[in-house]
Steps between C-alpha positions, in 0.01 A plus 500: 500500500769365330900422545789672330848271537836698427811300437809713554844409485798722646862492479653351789668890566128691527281207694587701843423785344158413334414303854552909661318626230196292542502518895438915445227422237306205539223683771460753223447214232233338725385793602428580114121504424375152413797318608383250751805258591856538463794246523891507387645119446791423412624168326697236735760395228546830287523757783500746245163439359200654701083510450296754606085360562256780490149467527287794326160559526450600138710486109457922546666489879823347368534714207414792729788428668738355240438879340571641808772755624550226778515202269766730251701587813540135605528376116754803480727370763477130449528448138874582485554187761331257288728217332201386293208586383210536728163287457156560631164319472184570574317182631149452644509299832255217443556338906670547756549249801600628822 
């Protein structure tokens, strides 16, 4: 298993708008095959600035997904809101303390 981090940063205009987006497709994203957690944060000083935490069982579950029809329909309608470029890593978890 391993963790993929998304930074994302929105115009001030589309935040509402990506926050509706992501309500109608976030049970389909964790619903995906090999993605095992899913959480939406968004930074307390730039309200504009959101990370998405995904845990996926495999490398080959995430890029099944990021090649999907669902991942191109969400990229599709969320990349025009963007007021900088994304980032993503891909991170192993080495702990975890509950």
């Amino acid at each position: 298993m391993f963790v993929r981090i998304v930074k994302l940063s929105f115009a001030e205009e589309n935040i509402e708008q990506f926050l509706a987006n992501f309500e109608t497709v976030k049970q389909k994203i964790r619903n995906f095959k090999g993605c095992q957690f899913l959480e939406l944060y968004q930074d307390k000083n730039n309200t504009n600035i959101f990370f998405t935490y995904s845990y996926w069982a495999t490398e080959d579950d995430l890029n099944n997904y990021r090649h999907s029809d669902l991942f191109k329909g969400i990229w599709a309608e969320t990349k025009p809101m963007f007021n900088a470029k994304p980032e993503a890593w891909s991170v192993d978890k080495l702990e975890s303390l509950a």
